[in-house]
N, C-alpha and C positions, 0 to 999 in steps of 0.2 A: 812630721812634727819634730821639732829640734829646739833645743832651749839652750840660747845664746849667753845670757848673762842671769848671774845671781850676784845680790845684793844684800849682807846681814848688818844689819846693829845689834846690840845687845841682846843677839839670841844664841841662849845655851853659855858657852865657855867662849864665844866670838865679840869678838868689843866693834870689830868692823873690815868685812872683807868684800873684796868685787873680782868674782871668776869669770873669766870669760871659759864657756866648754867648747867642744870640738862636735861635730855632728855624728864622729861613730863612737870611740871608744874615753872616757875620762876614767883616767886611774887617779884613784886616791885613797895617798899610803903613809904609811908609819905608825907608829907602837900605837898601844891600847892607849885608851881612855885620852886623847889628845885632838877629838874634837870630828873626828872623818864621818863618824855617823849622822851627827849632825850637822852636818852638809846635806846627808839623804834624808832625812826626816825633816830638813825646808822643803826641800822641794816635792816630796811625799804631801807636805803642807797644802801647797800651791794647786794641788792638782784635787783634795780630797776635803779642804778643809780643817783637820784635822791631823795629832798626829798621829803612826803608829804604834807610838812607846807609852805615850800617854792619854788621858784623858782631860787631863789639866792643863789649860791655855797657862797657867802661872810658872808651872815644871818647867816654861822655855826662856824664860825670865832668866838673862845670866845675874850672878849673883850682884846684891847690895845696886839691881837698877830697879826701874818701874814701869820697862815700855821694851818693845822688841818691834822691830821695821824688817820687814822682807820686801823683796822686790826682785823679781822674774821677769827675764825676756826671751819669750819663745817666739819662732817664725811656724807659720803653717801653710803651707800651700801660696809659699814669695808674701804673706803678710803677716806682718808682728805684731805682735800683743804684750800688754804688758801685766803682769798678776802682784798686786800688792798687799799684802798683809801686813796689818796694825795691832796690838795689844798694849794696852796698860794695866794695870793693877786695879785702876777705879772704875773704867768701863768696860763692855762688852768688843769683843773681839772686832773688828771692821776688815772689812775687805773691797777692795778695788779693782775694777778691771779697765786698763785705757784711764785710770783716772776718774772713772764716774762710780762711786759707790753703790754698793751690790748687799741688798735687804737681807736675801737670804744665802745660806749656804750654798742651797739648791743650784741656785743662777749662777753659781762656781763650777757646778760639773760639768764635763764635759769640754771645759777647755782646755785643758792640761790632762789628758791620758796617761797613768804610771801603771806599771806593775812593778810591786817590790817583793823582794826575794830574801828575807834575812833567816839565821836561825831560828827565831821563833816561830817561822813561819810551818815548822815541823806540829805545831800546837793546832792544827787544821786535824791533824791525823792523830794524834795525843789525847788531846782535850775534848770536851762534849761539844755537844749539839750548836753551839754559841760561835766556838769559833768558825766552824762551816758555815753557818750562818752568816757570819761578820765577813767570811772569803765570798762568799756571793755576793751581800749586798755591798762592797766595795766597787766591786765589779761592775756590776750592775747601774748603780747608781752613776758610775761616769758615765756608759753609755746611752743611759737613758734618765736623766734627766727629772722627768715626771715619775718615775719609781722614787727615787730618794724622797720625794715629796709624797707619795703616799707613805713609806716608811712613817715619816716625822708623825701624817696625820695619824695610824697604826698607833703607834705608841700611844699620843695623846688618848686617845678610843680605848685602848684598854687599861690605861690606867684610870680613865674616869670607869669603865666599867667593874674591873677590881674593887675600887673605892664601894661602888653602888654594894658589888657583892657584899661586901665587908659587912655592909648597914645594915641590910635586910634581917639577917640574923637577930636584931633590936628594934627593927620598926620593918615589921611584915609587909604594909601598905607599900612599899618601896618597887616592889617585886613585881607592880604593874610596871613601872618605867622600863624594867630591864626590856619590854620589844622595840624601845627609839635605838638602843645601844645594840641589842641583836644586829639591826639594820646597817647600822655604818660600819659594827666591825667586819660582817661579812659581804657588804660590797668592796669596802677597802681590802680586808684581808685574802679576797678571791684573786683581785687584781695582782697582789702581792705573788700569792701562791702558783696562779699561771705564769710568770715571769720568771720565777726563780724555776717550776717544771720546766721549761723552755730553756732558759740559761744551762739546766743540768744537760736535758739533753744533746746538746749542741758542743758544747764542754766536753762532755764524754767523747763523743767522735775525735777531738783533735785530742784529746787527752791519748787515747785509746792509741793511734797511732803512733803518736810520741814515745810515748813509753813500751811501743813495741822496736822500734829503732833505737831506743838506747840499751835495750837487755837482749837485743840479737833474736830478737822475737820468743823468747822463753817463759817472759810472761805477759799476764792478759791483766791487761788494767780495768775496771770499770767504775761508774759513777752515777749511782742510783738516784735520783729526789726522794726522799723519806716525810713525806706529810704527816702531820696530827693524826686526818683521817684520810678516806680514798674519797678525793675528788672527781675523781676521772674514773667511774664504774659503767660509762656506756652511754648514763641520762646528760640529757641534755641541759635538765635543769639542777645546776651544778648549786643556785641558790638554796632553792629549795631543800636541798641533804646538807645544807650549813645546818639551816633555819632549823631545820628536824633533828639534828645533832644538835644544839645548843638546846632546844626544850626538852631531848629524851636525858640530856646531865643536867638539866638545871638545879635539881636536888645536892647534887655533890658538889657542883662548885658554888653554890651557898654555903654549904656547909663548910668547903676548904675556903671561901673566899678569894676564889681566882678563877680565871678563865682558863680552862683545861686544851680545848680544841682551837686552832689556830696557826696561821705564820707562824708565830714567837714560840711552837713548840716544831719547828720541821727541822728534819737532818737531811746530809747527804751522804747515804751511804761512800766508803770506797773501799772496791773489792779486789783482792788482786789472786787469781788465779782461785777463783771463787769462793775464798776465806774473806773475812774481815782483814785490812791491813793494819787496823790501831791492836786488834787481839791476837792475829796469827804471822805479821810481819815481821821481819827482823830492823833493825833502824836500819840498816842500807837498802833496805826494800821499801821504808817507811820516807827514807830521805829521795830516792829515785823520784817516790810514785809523788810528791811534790814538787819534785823538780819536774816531773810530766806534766802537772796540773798548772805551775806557774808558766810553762811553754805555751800551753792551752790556752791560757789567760790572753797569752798576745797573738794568737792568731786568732782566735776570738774577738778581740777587741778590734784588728785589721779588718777582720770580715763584717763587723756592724760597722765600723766607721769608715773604712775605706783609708785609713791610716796608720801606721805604727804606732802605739806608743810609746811614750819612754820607759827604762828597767832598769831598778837599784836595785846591783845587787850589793848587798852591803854583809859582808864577812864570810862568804859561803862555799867561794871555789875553794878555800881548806878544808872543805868540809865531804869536798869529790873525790874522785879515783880520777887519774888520767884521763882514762876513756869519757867519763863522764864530764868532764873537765872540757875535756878537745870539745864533745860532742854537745855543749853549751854555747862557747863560743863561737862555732862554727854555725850555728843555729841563728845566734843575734847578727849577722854582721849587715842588714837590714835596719838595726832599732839602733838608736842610740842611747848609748849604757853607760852606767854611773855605777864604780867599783871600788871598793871599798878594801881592802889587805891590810898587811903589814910591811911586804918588800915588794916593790918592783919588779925585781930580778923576774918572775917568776911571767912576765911579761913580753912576749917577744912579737904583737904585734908590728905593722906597718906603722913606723911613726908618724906619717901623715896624715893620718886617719887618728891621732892616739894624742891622749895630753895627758903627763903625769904631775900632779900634785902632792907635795908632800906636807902634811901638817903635822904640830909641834905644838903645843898648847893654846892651840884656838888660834894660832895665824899657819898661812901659806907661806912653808920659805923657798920656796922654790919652783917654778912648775915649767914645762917642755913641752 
């Protein structure tokens, strides 16, 4: 999987560019705030939907316009595809694939594979239960497809069942409905929960090794599934200890007005030499063990799809040690990668393999 061309209008600080990339290494470089990220978060776009900085389709709107035009051309396997994205200010986001318009997000995954690699991305190990969350179902959802579409229905299912909670406290009679909504949130929520167990497990082995070849074997990485509740105690009937958890709380989450036990509460532990890494880590132990985890990401992704996919990394080899540094690059030179810095210099690839772009306030004045 290699992505040939990009194409912006009025997204971000770009008024209108057309990149062609190279299939192994795209540097792109120069000062802060001059536009290089958002190169990676179109094409982050293309592949997710969505971006990673924001939540607001309107945030990519460069200023004083009313519309933003992307357009992507990757080859896969000697055939091209083309990914278009559309937004206005008056309607709802549109997307295209080959030119025939695409309903849902959904029918967007899975043709464009990214793993992105930025600073924030240290907020997996930082932050709560959400962002682990948001690192799996990223994941996940390009490789499969039909997960991101239970997700959507997940949501829908618990916030009408939240709502119901809410009521019942004022009108008692209500409190019979709650068994339609029991129902969907735990066949939807089951399917969820054996995906993301599955995803950790699988994860953890390529993690585990990873991060044993970049610290000389000295530490031991791991990567737990943290469910609500234990799904997996022997029975077979995995329904059934929903069903009995949801009516042994029903008293409390009336009384709190939310659904307690669920997807939308699981974590993924990560443990590094059998401590927590967010409480007993130091940050170069906190930044390794996602640097292992994003490695993870893509041979995981190789191993379900049978393909590379593509890796932004956007600000981060400043962020390494040499060692770690080499032993990055020496890892991708399989995927084709989209790199984000400040200078070049620091660059001493094959340049036949290597295309450098330099941007300057939302244009390319240069590239090799």
């Amino acid at each position: 999987m290699q992505i040939k061309k990009l194409k912006l209008k009025n997204f971000r600080n770009y008024n209108s560019i057309n990149i062609e990339f190279r299939n192994a290494f795209n540097i792109i470089y120069g000062n802060n705030a001059q536009g290089k990220t958002n190169i990676i978060e179109s094409i982050f776009l293309c592949a997710s939907g969505r971006s990673h900085r924001t939540s607001k389709d309107n945030d990519l709107l460069k200023n004083g316009t009313a519309s933003f035009d992307i357009k992507l051309l990757l080859e896969k396997e000697g055939v091209q595809e083309e990914i278009q994205i559309t937004y206005n200010n008056e309607e709802r986001k549109k997307i295209r694939i080959n030119e025939i318009p695409v309903k849902k997000i959904g029918d967007l995954m899975g043709h464009l594979n990214a793993v992105i690699f930025s600073p924030e991305e240290l907020l997996i190990i930082k932050q709560g239960p959400a962002e682990r969350r948001r690192f799996a179902d990223i994941t996940l959802s390009q490789i499969r497809p039909s997960y991101f579409y239970d997700l959507q229905q997940y949501a829908k299912i618990l916030y009408q069942r939240n709502t119901l909670l809410k009521s019942i406290t004022s009108k008692r009679e209500l409190e019979n409905t709650l068994d339609v909504w029991d129902k969907h949130l735990v066949k939807t929520g089951l399917r969820i929960m054996k995906a993301r167990s599955d995803f950790v497990t699988k994860l953890d082995e390529f993690a585990k090794k990873r991060h044993s070849q970049l610290t000389n074997n000295e530490e031991n990485l791991k990567l737990k599934y943290s469910p609500s509740f234990d799904f997996r105690d022997g029975s077979d009937d995995v329904e059934n200890i929903f069903f009995k958890i949801l009516e042994k709380n029903r008293g409390r989450e009336i009384q709190k007005g939310i659904t307690i036990f669920g997807p939308h509460r699981d974590d993924i532990e990560i443990v590094l030499n059998g401590e927590s890494t967010k409480t007993y880590g130091s940050q170069g132990q906190q930044r390794t063990s996602v640097l292992s985890m994003k490695l993870a990401e893509i041979d995981l992704m190789k191993d379900e799809s049978g393909d590379y996919p593509v890796l932004l990394l956007d600000d981060v080899l400043s962020e390494l040690d040499d060692r770690r540094k080499e032993y990055l690059l020496e890892s991708i030179d399989s995927v084709q990668t989209f790199i984000t810095c400040t200078e070049r210099r620091f660059f001493h690839m094959n340049e036949k393999d290597t295309a450098f772009y330099c941007v300057e306030g939302g244009n390319i004045v240069n590239n090799k």
